[in-house]
C-alpha positions in Angstrom: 0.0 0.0 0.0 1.1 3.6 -1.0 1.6 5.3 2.4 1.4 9.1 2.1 0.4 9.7 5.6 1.0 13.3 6.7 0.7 14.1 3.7 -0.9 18.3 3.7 -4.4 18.3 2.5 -4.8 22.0 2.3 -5.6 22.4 -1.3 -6.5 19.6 -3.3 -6.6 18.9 -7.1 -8.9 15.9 -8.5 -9.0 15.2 -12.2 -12.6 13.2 -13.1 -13.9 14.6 -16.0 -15.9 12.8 -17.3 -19.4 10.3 -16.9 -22.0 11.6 -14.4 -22.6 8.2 -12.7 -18.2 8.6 -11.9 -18.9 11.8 -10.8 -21.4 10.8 -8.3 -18.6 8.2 -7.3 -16.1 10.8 -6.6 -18.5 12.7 -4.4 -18.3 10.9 -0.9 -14.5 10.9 -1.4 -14.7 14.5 -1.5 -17.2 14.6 1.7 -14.6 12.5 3.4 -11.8 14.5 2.9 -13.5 17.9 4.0 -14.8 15.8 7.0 -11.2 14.9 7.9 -9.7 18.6 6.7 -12.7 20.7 7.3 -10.3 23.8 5.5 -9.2 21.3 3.0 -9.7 23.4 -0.3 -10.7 21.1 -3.6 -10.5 22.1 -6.8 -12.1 20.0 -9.5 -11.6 19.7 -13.1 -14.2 19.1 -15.0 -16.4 18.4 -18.5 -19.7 20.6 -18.9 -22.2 18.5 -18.1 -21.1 16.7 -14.5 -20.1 20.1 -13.8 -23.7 21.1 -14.1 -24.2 18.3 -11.5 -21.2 19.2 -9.1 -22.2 22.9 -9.4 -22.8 23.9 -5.5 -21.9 20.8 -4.2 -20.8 22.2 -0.4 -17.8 19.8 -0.3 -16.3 21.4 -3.8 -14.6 24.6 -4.0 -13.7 25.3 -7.3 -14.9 23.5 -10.7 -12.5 23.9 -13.5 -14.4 23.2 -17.0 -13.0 21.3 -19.5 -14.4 22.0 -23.0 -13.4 18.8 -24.5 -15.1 19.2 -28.0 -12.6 22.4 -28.3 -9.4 20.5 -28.6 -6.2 21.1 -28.0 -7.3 24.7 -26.9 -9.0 22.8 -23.9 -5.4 21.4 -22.9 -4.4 25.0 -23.1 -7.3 26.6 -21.4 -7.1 24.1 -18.2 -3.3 24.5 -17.7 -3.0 28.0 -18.0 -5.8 28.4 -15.4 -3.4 25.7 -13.2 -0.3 28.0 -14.3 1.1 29.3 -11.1 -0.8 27.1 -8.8 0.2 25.3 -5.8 -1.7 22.0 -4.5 -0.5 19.7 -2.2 -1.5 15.9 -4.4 -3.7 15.7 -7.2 -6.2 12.8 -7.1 -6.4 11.0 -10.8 -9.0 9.0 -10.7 -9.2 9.1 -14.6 -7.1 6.8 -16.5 -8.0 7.9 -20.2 -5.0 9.8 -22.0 -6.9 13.4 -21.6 -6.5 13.0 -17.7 -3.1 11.7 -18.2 -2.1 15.0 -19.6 -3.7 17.8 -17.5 -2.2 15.3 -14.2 1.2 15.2 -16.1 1.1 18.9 -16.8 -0.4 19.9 -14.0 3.1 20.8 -12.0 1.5 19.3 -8.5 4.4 17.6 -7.0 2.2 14.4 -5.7 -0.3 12.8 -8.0 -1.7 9.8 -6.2 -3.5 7.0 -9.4 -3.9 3.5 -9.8 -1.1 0.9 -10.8 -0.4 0.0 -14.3 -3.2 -2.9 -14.1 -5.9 -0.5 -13.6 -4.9 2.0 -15.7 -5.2 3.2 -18.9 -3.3 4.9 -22.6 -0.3 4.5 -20.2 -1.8 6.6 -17.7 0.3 5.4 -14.7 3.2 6.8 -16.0 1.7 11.0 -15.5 1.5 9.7 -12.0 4.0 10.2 -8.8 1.9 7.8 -6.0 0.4 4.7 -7.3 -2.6 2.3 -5.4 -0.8 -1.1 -5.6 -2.9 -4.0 -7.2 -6.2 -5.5 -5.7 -8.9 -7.9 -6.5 -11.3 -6.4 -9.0 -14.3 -4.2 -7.1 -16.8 -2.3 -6.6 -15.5 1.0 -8.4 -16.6 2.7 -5.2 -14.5 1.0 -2.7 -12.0 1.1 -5.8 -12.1 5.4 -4.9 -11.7 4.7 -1.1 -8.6 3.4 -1.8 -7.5 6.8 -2.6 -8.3 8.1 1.1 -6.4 5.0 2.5 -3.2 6.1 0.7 -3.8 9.9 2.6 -4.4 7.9 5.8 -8.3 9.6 5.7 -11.2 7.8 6.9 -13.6 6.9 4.2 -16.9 6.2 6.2 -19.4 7.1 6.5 -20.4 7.1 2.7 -22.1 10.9 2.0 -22.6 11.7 -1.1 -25.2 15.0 -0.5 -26.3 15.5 -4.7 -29.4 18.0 -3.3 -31.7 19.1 -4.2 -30.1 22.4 -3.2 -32.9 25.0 -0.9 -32.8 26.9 -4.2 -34.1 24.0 -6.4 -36.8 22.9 -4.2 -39.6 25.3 -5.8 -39.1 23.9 -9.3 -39.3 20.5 -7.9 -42.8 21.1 -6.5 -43.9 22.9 -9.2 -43.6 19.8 -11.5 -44.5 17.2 -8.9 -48.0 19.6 -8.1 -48.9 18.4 -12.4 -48.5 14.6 -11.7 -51.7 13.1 -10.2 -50.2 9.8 -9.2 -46.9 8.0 -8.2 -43.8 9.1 -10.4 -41.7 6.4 -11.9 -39.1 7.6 -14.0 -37.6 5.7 -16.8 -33.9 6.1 -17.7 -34.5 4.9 -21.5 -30.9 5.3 -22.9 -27.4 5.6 -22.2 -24.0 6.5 -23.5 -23.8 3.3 -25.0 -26.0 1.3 -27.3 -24.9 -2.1 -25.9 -26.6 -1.3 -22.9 -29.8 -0.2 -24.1 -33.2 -2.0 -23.6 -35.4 -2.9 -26.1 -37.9 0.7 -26.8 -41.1 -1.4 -27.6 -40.5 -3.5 -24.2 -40.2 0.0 -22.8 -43.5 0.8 -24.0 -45.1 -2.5 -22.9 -43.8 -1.8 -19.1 -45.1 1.8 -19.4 -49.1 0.5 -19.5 -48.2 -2.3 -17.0 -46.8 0.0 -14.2 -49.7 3.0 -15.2 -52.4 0.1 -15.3 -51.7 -2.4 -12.4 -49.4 -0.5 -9.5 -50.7 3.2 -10.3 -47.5 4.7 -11.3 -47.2 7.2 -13.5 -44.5 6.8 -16.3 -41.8 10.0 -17.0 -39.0 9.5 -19.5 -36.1 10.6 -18.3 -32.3 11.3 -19.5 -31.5 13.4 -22.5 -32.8 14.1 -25.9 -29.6 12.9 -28.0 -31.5 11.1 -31.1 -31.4 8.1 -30.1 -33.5 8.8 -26.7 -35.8 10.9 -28.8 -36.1 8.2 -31.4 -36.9 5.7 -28.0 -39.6 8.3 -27.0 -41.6 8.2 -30.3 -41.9 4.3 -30.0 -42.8 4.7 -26.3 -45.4 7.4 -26.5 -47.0 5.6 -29.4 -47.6 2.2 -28.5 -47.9 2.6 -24.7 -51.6 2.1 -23.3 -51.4 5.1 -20.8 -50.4 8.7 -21.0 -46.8 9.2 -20.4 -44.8 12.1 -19.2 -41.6 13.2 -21.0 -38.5 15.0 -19.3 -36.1 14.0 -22.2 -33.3 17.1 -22.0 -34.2 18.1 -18.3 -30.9 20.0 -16.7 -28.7 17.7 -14.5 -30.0 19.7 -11.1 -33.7 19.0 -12.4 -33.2 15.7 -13.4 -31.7 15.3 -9.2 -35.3 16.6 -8.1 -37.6 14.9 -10.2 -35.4 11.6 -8.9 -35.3 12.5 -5.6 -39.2 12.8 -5.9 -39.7 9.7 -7.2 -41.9 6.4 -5.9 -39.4 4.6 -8.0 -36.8 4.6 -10.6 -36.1 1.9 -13.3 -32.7 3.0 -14.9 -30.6 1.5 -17.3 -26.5 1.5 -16.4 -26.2 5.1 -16.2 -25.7 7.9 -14.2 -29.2 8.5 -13.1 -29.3 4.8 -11.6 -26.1 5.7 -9.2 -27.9 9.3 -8.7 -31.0 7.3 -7.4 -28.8 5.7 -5.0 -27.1 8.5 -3.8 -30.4 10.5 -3.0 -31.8 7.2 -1.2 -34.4 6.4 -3.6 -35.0 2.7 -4.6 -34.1 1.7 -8.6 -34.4 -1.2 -10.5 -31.4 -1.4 -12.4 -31.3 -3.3 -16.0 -28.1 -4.5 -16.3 -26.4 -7.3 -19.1 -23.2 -5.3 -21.0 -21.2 -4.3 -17.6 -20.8 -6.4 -14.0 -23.4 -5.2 -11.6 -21.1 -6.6 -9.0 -18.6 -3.9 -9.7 -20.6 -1.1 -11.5 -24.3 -1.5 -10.0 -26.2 0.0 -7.3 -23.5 0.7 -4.3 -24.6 -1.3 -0.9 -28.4 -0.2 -1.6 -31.4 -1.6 -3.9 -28.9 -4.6 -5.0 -31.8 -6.9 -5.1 -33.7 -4.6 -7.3 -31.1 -5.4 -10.2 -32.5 -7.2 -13.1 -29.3 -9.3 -14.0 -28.5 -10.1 -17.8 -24.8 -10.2 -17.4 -25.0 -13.2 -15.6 -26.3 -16.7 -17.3 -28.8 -18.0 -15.0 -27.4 -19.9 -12.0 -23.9 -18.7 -12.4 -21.6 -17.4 -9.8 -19.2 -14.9 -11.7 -16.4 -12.7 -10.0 -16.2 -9.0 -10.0 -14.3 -8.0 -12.9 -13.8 -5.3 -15.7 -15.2 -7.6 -18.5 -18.3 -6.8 -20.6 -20.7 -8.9 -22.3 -22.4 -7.9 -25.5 -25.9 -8.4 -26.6 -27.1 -9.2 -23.2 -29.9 -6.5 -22.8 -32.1 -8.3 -25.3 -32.3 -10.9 -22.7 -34.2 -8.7 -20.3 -38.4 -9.4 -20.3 -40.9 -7.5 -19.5 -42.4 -9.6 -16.9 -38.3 -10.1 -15.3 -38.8 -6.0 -14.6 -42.2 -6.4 -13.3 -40.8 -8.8 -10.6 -38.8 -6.1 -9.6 -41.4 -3.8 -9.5 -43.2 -6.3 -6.8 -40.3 -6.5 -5.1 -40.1 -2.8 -4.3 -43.8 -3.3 -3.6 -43.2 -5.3 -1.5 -40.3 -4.5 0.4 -39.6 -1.0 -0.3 -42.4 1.1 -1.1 -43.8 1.3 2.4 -40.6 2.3 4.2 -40.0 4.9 1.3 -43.0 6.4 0.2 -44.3 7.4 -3.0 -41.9 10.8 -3.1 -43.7 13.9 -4.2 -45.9 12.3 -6.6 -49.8 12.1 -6.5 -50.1 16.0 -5.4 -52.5 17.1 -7.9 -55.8 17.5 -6.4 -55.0 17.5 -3.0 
């Protein structure tokens, strides 16, 4: 184990740029470290949309933007705002080449990363400190290992997404239009390996509206793929449903944090459910839910394709393609009864079911 105990913890750099559902990963590292260094000052660099996420998070600082899609002048941009600088370590918890550079570049004289196994486009070698090799897991207790190096505790696990005071009007203002339990579906992702079928989506629209009461509201963004999903949905379900495709990140916090239930697909949104306390079913087949599912919570909400039935796999990096097709409507709808079942009185229906009162 790296052992940078004593190591000052008065300004901090981290370098996660990218993937909401990483971002909300990060977060309870951050909440640990201000916990243990209460004048600890973080700086975080950042791509535009999780830093529409981050954006008055109490634990963060500073948010340095990262305009990707301008390239090479985003190199340029983030280093000369680091120009002059002085952090104590930088925390690269992003092992794509883009990190690699800003960390190398960066000039902090301890940047704490991952060995050469769990790295990647080289990106051990930008780093000073390195985690030693582990057993594949969870990519959660994967960022803990970072506060062990520091010698900072990691528990207990706070990740505080909001909704802030200031976004609590907007989400009552939506919740006061749905007359009935809100159930948000997380249609699409990043990654068209791990997308459900659209017309199952539409089949499981009219079963939650027509037999548990729950009102149906697309959620995510509106890139064409998800609006293509949204057409199919909205035509062949048997119930009205409500569409938040393109939402802002802060919205899309309160509608979940309002929620009866979510059913996400691997995405951000899912490890956002978690993180407010809300139950999700996950649908899961490309990546291992063992290492990149639901974190402690709602694990037995998780509609499991990656796994062939009755088999015992390990927690590793591996995907699996063409898996989601494998997912049934009715294997959700179990699910469903489970949070019935189990959750739904302990949690509540969220904000939903207002109108009328």
């Amino acid at each position: 184990m790296v052992d940078l105990k004593g190591t000052p913890l008065n300004d901090v750099l981290i370098v996660m740029m990218s993937a909401i559902g990483d971002a909300v990963h990060v977060l309870p590292v951050v909440s640990a470290l201000k916990r243990h260094s209460p004048d600890c000052r973080i700086t975080w660099v950042l791509q535009p949309g999780p830093a529409s996420f981050v954006q008055g998070h109490p634990c963060v600082d500073e948010i340095l933007v990262f305009h990707r899609k301008q390239g090479l002048s985003a190199f340029r941009e983030i280093l000369k705002e680091l120009r002059g600088r002085r952090f104590d370590v930088l925390l690269a918890f992003q092992i794509s080449i883009k990190a690699g550079l800003i960390t190398a570049f960066s000039g902090v004289p301890i940047r704490l990363g991952f060995d050469r196994r769990r790295s990647r486009d080289l990106n051990f070698l930008f780093t000073t400190h390195r985690i030693p090799s582990r057993p594949d897991q969870h990519v959660q207790d994967q960022y803990f290992e970072f506060l062990r190096a520091l010698d900072v505790t990691d528990g207990p696990v706070e990740w505080n997404i909001g909704p802030w005071p200031d976004e609590r009007p907007a989400q009552e203002r939506f919740y006061q239009e749905i007359d009935r339990p809100a159930l948000p579906l997380v249609i699409a992702t990043s990654n068209p390996e791990k997308d459900w079928v659209p017309e199952r989506w539409a089949e499981l629209c009219s079963v939650l509206y027509e037999e548990f009461g729950l009102q149906p509201v697309l959620a995510g963004g509106r890139s064409p793929r998800e609006v293509a999903i949204e057409a199919i949905i909205q035509e062949r379900a048997r119930c009205p449903v409500v569409s938040t495709l393109g939402i802002p990140l802060r919205e899309l916090v309160g509608l979940l944090d309002g929620a009866a239930l979510t059913i996400s697909l691997d995405t951000g949104p899912m490890h956002m459910s978690v993180a407010l306390g809300r139950p999700v079913v996950s649908l899961m087949g490309y990546n291992n839910p063992k290492r990149v599912g639901p974190y402690r919570r709602f694990r037995d909400l998780i509609v499991d394709a990656y796994g062939d039935p009755g088999e015992s796999y390990p927690i590793t990096r591996a995907s699996r393609r063409n898996r989601m097709s494998r997912i049934t409507v009715a294997a959700v709808v179990e699910k469903v009864r489970v949070w019935q079942a189990k959750y739904r009185s302990d949690y509540g229906d969220g904000l939903g079911g207002r109108a009328g009162r």
